[in-house]
N, C-alpha and C positions, 0 to 999 in steps of 0.2 A: 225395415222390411219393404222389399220393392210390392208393385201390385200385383206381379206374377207371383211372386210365393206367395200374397196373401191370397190368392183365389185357387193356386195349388190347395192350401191350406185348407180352405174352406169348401172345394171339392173331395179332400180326403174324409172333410168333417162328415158331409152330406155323403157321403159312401158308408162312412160308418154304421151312420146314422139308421141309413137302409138294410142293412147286414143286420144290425144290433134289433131292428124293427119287426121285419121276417122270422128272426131266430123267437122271440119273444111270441108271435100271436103263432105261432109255427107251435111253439113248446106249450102256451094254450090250448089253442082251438085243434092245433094239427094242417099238416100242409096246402090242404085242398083249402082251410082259410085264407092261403095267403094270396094275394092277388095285387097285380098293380094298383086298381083300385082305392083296395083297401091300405095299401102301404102310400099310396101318394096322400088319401084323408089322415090318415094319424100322424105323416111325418111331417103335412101342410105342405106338400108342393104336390106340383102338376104331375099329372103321369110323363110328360115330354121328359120333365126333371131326371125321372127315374129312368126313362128307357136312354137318357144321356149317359147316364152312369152302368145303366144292363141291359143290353135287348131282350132279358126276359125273366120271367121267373126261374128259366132253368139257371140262366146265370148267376139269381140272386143264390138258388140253391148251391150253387159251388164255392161262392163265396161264402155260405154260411160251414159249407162242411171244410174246408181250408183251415176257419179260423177254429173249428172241433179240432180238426188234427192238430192244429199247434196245441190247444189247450191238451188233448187226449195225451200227446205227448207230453207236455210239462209234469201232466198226472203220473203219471209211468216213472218217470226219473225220478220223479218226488218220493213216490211210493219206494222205490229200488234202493236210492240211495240210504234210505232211510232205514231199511233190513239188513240184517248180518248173514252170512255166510249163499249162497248159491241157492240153495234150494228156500231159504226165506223169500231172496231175490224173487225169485217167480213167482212164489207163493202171491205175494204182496203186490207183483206185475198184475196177477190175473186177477186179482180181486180190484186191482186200482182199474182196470181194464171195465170189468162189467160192469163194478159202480158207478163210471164212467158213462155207458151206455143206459142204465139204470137214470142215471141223473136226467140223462139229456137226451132223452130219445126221439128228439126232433130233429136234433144236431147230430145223432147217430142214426136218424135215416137219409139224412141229407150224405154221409159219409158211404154208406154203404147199400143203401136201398133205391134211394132219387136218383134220376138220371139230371146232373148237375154238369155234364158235357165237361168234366175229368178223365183222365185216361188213368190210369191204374198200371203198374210193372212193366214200365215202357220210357224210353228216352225223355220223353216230354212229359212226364209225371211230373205235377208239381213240387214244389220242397219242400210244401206241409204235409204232404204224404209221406214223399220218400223218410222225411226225418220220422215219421209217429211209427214207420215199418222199424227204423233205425232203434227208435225207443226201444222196439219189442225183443231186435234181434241185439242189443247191447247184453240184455241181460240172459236169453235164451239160447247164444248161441256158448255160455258159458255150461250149459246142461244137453247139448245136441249131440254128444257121445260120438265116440272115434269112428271115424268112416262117415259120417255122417255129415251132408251139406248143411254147416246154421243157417244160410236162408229157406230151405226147403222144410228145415226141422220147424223155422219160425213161420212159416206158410202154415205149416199143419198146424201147431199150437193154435195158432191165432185163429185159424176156423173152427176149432175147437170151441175156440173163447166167443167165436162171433155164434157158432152154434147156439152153444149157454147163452147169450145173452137174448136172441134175438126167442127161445125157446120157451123163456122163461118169460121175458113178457109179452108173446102170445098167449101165456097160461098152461103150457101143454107141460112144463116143469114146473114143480112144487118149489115156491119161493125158500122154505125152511129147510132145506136140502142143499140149498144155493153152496154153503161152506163146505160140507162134504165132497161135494161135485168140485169144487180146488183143489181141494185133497186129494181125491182120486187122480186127478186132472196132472199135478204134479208129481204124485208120484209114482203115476205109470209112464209119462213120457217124461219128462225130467231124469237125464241121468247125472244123480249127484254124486 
């Protein structure tokens, strides 16, 4: 291994590192925790280290929501694959979905709440966005009914689902309701 790829290497490690750092006292404490500061003391290097690697906390925040989207995605397909017939598919999407943002709602404010300097349904979207849309509409646009645009149907769904989730843990929706609220959810816009 030359020294360029080891200190590539060792750059990627120390990026990680800081992603994997932020996401963690973020899913603790909550994001107003996280601070250069506090992420150069626990990962033992300098702040210079850190702002080499991000000029800031917004960019630490995109890089933590990037690596939600891959993961939000992998969730989705796991879930989909995993169900039989169309209307299971969604059923199973939108509960992989919430539980998703239920799990990790520091990773799911980073996604859709932080200003993490992402551009969102636009040329320069990143590819862990575009694919976790892709997730959604692989399985949704199997239920988006004739005439009907599947990324428009998948736009709606998915605010739907960002709705529920984000509703429910404000409190303002009753957590033991949560499965019925799929139910309904699938089977008024899902056309199977």
């Amino acid at each position: 291994m030359s020294v360029q790829e080891r200190k590539q290497r060792e750059r990627a490690d120390r990026e990680r590192l800081i992603v994997a750092t932020a996401r963690e006292l973020a899913e603790q404490q909550g994001w107003d925790a996280v601070t250069t500061r506090r992420l150069a003391e626990r990962i033992e290097y300098s702040q210079p280290v850190l702002y080499s690697h991000f000029r800031g906390k917004r960019e630490i925040i995109g890089a933590v929501a990037l690596q939600g989207a891959t993961e939000m995605a992998a969730a989705m397909r796991a879930a989909t694959s995993a169900a039989n017939g169309s209307r299971e598919r969604v059923a199973a999407l939108a509960r992989s979905y919430l539980d998703f943002a239920e799990r990790n709602p520091a990773v799911y404010d980073a996604l859709f709440q932080l200003d993490g300097g992402l551009t969102y349904a636009q040329e320069d979207t990143p590819e862990p966005l575009k694919d976790a849309f892709a997730a959604l509409m692989e399985t949704l646009s199997e239920v988006a009914g004739d005439g009907v645009h599947p990324g428009l149907f998948t736009e709606t769904f998915w605010a739907a689902l960002h709705g529920l989730a984000t509703l429910t843990r404000a409190g303002r929706l009753l957590p033991q309701d949560a499965a019925q609220r799929v139910e309904l959810l699938v089977d008024r816009l899902a056309v199977v």
